[in-house]
C-alpha positions as a LaTeX table, in Angstrom:
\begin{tabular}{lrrr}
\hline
Residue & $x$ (\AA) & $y$ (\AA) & $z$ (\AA) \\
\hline
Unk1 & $-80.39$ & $-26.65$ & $-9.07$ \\
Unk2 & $-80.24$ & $-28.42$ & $-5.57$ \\
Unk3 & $-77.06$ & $-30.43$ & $-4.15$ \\
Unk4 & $-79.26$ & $-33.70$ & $-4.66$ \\
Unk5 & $-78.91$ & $-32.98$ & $-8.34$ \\
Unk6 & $-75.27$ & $-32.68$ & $-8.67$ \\
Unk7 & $-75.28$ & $-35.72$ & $-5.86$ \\
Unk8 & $-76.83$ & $-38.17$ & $-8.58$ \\
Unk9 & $-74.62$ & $-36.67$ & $-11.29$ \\
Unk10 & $-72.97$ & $-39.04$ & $-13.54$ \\
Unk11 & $-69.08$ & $-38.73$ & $-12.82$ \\
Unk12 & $-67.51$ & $-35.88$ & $-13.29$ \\
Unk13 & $-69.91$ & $-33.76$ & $-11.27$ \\
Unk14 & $-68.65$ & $-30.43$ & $-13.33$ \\
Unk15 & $-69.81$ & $-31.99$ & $-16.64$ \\
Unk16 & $-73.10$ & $-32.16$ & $-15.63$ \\
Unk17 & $-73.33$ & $-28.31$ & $-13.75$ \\
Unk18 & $-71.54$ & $-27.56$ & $-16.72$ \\
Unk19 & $-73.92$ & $-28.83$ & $-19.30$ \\
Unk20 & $-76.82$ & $-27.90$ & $-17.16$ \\
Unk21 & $-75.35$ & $-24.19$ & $-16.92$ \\
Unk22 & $-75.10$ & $-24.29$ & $-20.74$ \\
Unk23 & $-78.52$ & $-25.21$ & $-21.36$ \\
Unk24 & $-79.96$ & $-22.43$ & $-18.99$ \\
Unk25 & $-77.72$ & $-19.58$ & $-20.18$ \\
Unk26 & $-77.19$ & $-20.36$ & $-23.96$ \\
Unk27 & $-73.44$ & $-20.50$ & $-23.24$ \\
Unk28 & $-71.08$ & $-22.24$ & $-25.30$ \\
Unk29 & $-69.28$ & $-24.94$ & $-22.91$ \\
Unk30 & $-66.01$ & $-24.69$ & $-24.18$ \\
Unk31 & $-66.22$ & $-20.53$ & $-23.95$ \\
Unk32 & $-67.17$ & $-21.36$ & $-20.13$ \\
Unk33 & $-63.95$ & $-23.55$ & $-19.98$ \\
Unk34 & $-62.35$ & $-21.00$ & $-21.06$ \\
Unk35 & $-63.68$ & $-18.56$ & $-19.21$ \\
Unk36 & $-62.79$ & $-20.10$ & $-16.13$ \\
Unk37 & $-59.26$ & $-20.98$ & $-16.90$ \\
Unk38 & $-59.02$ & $-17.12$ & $-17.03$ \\
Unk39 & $-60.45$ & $-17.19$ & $-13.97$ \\
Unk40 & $-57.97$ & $-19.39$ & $-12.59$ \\
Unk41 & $-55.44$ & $-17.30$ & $-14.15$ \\
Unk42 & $-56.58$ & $-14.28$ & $-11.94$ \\
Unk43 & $-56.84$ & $-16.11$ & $-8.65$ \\
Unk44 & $-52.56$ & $-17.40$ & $-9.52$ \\
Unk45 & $-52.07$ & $-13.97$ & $-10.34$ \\
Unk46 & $-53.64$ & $-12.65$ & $-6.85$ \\
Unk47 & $-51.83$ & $-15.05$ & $-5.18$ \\
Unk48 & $-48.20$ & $-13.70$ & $-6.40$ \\
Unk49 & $-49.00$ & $-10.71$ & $-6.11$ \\
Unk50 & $-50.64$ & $-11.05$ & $-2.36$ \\
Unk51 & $-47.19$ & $-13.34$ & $-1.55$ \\
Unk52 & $-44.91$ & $-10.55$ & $-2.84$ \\
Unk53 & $-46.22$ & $-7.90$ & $-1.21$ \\
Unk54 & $-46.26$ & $-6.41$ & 2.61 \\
Unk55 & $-47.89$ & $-3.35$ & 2.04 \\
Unk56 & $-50.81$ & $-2.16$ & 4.46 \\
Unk57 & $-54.54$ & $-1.83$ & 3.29 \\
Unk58 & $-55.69$ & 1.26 & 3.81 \\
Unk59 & $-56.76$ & 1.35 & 7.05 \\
Unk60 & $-53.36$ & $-0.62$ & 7.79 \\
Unk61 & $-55.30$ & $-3.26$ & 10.01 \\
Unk62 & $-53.52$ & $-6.49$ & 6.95 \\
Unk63 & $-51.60$ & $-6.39$ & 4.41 \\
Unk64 & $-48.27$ & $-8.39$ & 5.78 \\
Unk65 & $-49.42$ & $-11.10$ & 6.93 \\
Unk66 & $-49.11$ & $-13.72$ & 4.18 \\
Unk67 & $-45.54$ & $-12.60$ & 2.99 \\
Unk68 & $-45.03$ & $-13.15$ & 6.77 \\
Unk69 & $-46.37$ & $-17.02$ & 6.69 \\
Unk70 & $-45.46$ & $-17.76$ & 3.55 \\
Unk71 & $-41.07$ & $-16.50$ & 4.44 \\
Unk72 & $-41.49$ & $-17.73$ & 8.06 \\
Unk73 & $-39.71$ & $-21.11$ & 8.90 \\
Unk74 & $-42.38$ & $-24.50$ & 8.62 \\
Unk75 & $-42.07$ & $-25.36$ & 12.48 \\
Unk76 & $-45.32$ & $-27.91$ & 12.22 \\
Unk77 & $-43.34$ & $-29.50$ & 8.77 \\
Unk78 & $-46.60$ & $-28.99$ & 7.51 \\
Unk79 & $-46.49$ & $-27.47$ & 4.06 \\
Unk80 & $-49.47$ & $-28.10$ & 2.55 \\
Unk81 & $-51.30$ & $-26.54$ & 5.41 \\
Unk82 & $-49.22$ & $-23.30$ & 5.05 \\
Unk83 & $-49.37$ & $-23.04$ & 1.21 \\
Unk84 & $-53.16$ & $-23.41$ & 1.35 \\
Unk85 & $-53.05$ & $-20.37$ & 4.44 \\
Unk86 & $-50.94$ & $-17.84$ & 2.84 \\
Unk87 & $-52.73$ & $-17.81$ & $-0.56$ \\
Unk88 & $-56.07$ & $-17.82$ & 1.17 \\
Unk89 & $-54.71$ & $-14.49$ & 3.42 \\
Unk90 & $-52.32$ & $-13.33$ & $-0.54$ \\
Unk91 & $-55.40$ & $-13.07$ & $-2.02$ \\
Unk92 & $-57.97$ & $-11.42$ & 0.48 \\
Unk93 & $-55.13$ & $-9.04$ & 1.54 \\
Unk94 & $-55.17$ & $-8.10$ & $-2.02$ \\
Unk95 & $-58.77$ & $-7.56$ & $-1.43$ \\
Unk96 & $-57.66$ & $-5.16$ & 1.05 \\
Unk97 & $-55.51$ & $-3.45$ & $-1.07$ \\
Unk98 & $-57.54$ & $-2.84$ & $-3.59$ \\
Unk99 & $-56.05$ & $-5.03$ & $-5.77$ \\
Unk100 & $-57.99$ & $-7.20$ & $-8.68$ \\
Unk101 & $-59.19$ & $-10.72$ & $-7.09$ \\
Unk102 & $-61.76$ & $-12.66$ & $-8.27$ \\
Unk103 & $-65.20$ & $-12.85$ & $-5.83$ \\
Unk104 & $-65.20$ & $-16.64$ & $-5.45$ \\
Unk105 & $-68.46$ & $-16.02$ & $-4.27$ \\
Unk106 & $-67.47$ & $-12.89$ & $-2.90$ \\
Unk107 & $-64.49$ & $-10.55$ & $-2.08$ \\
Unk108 & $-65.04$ & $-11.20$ & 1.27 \\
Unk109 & $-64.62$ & $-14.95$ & 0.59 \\
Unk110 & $-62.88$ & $-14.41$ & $-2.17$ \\
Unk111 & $-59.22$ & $-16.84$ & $-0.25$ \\
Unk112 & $-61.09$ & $-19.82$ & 0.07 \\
Unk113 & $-61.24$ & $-21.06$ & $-3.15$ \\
Unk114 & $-57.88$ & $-20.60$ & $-4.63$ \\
Unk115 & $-56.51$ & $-21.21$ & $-0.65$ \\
Unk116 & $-57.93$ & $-24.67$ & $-1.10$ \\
Unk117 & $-57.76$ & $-25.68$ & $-4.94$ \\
Unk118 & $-54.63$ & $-24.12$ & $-5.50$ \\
Unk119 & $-53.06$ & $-24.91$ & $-2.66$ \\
Unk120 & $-53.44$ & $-28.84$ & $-2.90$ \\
Unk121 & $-52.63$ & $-28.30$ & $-6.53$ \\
Unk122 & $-49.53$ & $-26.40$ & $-6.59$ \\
Unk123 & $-48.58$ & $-29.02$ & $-3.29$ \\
Unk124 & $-49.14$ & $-32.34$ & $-5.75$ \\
Unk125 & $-47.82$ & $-30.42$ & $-8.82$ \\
Unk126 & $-51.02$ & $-29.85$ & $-10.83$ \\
Unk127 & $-51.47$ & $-27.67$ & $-13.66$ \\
Unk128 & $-54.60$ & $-24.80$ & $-14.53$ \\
Unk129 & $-55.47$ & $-27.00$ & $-16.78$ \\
Unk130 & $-56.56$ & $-29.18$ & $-14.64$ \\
Unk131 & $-58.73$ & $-27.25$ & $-11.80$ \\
Unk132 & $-61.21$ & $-25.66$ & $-14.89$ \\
Unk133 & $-63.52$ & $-28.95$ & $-14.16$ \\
Unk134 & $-63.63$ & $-28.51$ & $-10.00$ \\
Unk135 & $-63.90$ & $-24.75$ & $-10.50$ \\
Unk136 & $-67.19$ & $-24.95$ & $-13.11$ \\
Unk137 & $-68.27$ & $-27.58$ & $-10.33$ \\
Unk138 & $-67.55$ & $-25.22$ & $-7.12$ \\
Unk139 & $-69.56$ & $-22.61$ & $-8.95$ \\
Unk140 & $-72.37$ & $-24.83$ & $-9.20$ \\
Unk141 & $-72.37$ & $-25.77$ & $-5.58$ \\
Unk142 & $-72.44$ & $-21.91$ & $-5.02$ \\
Unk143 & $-75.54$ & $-21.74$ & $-7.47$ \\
Unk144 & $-77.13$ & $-24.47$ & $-5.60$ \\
Unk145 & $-76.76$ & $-22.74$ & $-1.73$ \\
Unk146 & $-77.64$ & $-19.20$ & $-3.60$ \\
Unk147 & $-80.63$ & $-20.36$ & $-4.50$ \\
Unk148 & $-81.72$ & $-20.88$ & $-0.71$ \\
Unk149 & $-80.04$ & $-17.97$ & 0.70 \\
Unk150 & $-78.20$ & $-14.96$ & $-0.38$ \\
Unk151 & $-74.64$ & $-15.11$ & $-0.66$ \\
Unk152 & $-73.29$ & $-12.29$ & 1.35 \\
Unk153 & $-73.04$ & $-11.56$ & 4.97 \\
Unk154 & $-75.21$ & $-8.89$ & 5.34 \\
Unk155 & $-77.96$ & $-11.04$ & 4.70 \\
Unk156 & $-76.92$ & $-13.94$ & 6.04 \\
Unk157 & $-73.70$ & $-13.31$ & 8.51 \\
Unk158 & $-70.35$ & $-15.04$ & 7.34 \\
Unk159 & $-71.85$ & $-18.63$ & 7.50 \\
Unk160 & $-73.33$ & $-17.34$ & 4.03 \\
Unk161 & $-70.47$ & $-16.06$ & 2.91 \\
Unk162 & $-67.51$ & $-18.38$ & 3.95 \\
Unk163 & $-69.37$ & $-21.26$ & 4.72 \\
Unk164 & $-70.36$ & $-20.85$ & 0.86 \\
Unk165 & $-67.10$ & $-20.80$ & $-0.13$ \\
Unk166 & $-65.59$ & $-23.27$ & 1.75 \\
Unk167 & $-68.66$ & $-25.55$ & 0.87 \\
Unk168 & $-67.51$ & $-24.62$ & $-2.93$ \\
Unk169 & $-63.86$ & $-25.22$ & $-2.26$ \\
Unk170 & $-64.50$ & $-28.60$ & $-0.35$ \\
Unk171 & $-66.55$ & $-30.04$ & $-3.16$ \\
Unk172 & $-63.77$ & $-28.77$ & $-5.81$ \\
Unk173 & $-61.19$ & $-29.75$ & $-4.18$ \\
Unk174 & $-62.47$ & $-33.41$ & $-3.80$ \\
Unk175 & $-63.21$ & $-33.58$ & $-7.36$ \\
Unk176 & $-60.21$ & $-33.07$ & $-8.17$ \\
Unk177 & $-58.84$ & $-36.22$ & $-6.00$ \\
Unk178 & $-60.58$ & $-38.16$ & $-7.78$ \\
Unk179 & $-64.25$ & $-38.34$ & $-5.59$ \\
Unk180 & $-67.09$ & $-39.13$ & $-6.78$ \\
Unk181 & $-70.27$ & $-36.67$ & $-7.32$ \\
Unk182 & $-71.63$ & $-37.85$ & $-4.18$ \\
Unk183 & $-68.27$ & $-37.39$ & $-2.29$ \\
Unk184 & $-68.21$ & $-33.77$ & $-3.11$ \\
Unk185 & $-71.74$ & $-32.80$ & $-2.00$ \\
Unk186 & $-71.15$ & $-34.48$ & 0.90 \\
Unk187 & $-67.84$ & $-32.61$ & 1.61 \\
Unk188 & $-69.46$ & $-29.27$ & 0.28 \\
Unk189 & $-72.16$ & $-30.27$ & 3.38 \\
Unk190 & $-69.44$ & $-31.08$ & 5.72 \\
Unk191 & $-68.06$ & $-27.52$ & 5.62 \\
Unk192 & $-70.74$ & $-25.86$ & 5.29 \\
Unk193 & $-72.27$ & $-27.63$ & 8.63 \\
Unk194 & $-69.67$ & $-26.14$ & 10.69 \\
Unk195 & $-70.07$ & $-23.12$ & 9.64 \\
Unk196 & $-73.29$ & $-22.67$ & 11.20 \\
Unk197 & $-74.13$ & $-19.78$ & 12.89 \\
Unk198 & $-71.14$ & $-17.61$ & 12.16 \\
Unk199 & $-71.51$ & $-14.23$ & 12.12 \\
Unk200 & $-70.26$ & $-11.49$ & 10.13 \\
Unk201 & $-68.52$ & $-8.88$ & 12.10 \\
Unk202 & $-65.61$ & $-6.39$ & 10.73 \\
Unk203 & $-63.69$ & $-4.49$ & 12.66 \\
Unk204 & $-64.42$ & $-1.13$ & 11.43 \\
Unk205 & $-66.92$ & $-1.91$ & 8.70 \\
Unk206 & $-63.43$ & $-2.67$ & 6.63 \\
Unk207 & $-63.29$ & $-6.74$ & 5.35 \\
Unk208 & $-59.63$ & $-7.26$ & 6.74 \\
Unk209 & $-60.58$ & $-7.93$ & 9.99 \\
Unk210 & $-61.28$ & $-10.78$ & 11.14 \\
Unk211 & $-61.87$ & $-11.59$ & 7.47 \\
Unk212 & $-57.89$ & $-12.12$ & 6.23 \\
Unk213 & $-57.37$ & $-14.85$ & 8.95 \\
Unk214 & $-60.91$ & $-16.27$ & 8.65 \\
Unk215 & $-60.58$ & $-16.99$ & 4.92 \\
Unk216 & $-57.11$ & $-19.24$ & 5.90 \\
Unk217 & $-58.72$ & $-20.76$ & 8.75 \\
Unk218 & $-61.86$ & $-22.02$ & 6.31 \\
Unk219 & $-59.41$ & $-22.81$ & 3.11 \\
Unk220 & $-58.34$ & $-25.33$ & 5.73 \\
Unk221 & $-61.68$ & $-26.09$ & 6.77 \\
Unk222 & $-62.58$ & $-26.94$ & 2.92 \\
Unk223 & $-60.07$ & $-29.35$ & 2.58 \\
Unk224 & $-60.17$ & $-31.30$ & 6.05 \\
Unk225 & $-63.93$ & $-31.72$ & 4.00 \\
Unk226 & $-62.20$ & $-33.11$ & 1.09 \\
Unk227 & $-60.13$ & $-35.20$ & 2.92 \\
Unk228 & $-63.20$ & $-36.42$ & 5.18 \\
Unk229 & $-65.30$ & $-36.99$ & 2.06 \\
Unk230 & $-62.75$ & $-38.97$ & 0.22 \\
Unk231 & $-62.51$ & $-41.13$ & 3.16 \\
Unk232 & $-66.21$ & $-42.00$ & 2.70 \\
Unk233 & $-67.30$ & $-40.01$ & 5.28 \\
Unk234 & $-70.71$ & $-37.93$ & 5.24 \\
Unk235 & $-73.12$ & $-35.63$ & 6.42 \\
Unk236 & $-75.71$ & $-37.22$ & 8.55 \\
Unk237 & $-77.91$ & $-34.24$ & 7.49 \\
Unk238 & $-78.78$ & $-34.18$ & 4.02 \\
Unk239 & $-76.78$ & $-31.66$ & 2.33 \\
Unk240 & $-80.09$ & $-29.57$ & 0.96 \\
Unk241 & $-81.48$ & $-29.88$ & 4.47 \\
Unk242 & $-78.03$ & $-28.23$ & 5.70 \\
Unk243 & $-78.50$ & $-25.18$ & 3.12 \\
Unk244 & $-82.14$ & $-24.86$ & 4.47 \\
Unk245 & $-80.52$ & $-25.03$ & 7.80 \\
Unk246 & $-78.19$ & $-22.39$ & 7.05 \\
Unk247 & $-80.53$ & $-20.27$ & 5.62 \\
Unk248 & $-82.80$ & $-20.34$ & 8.52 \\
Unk249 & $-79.99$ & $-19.66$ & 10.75 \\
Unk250 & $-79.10$ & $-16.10$ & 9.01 \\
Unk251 & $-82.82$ & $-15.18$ & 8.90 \\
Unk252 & $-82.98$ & $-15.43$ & 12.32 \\
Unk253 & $-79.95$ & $-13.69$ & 12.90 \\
Unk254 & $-80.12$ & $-9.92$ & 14.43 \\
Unk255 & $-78.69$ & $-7.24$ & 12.10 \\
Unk256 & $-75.95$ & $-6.52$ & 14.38 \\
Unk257 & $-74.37$ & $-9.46$ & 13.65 \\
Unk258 & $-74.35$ & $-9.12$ & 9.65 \\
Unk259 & $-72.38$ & $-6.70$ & 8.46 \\
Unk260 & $-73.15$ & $-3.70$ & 10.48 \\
Unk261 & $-70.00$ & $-3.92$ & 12.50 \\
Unk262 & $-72.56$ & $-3.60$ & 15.24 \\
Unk263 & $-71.55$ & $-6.58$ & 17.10 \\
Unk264 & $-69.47$ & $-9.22$ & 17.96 \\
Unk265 & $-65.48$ & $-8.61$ & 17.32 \\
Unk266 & $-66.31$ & $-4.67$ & 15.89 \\
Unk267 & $-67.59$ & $-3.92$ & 19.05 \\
Unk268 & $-64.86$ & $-5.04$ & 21.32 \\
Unk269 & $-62.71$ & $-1.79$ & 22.94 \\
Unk270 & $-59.96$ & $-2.32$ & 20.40 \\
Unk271 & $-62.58$ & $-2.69$ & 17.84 \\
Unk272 & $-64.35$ & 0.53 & 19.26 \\
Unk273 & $-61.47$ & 1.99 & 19.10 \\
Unk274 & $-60.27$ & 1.46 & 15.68 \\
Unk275 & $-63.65$ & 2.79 & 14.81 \\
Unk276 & $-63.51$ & 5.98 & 16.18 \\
Unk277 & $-59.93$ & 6.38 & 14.86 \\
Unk278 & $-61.34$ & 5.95 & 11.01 \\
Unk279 & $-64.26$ & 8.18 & 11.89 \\
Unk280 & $-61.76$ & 11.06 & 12.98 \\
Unk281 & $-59.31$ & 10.78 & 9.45 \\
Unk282 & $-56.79$ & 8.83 & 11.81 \\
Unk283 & $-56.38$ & 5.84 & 9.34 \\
Unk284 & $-53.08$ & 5.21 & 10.45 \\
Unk285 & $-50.45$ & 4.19 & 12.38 \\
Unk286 & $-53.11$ & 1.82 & 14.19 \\
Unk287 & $-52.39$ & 1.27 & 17.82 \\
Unk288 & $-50.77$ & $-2.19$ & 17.21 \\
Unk289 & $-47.53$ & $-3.80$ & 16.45 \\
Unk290 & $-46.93$ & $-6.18$ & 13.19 \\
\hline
\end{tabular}
């Protein structure tokens, strides 16, 4: 499956990854429908349960910050961008915890998606119901960049892991304002081509930090795509040229920066530091303030 193929979709886009899917796997469509309304389900339920709760992780690096956002006063009046930044950070900080999330592609990704889809969805007063379709299509999108490059940061640095899901939430998200197939590629391109060249590099080896915050900033990302896309707007790149771009980028990539916590924010002296704290059985109180 390539993004030009869901591009020249007939409208919806998810009917045709759906149907597609189906014919590949044997799958019955409607048990995928409802297999991904479950889904849905599970990413609401992370979300509660991420907004409820304070509680550190385990190294106690996260674990309060989207109570925080989501209880702190709306000085920006902007409350679509703080809905879609507290679930992203509820759900990954369940991550953190331990708690059940679903990988959307992966745990370390795993705020984008809901961040995004059910953010704008809960903020225009949309049901489940009705994010099944953009869903089915996000997971084809992830199909479509997985097939170029491995989904994870280790082999790719965070560019293939949250510019995968933000390219996944952007092209959900704008199906479900309507856009057309080519719209959604096109957004799904948009994030992913600023995403370029980021690397992957927790603080400790742990994915809390700078992961938490990183999966808010890019549920943003995805739907400034969306709202780009809808607008008519569109990658100048091809979008399966920007995949191959991607790709390219994380092969060339050096291992410190995927993964290894061998580089870039792991390796500052707080970072260092933190380290050598986890390596000793001092997981906590960190030397910071919440």
């Amino acid at each position: 499956m390539k993004l030009e193929d869901i591009m020249q979709a007939p409208a919806p886009a998810s009917e045709w990854v759906l149907r597609q899917d189906c014919e590949d796997s044997g799958l019955d469509p409607q048990a995928v429908r409802a297999e991904m309304l479950r889904r849905i389900g599970e990413m609401r339920d992370s979300v509660e349960r991420g907004l409820q709760n304070d509680a550190k992780s385990i190294t106690g690096m996260v674990g309060w910050n989207a109570k925080g956002l989501w209880e702190a006063q709306d000085t920006l009046n902007a409350p679509l961008l703080v809905r879609v930044q507290a679930y992203a950070m509820a759900v990954n900080e369940e991550n953190a915890r331990m708690g059940r999330i679903v990988a959307a592609p992966t745990a370390g990704s795993a705020g984008t998606v809901p961040g995004a889809l059910l953010g704008v969805a809960d903020h225009l007063g949309l049901n489940d119901e009705q994010l099944v379709g953009p869903l089915i299509l996000a997971a084809g999108i992830g199909k479509a960049i997985s097939e170029k490059m491995f989904i994870s940061g280790a082999a790719g640095g965070c560019q293939a892991e949250i510019g995968s899901s933000a390219a996944m939430a952007a092209a959900a998200v704008t199906e479900l304002m309507g856009g057309s197939p080519r719209a959604a590629v096109h957004a799904a391109a948009l994030a992913l081509t600023n995403t370029i060249g980021l690397v992957c590099d927790p603080v400790g080896g742990y994915v809390e930090v700078p992961c938490v915050s990183r999966n808010a900033f890019f549920a943003v990302h995805a739907v400034s795509a969306a709202q780009l896309a809808l607008a008519n707007l569109e990658s100048f790149i091809p979008p399966d040229e920007v995949v191959t771009a991607m790709a390219e980028v994380g092969r060339m990539m050096p291992p410190a920066l995927r993964e290894t916590a061998e580089g870039g924010l792991a390796q500052t002296p707080t970072g260092r530091q933190i380290m050598e704290r986890m390596e000793s059985g001092e997981m906590e109180p960190l030397p910071m303030s919440r």
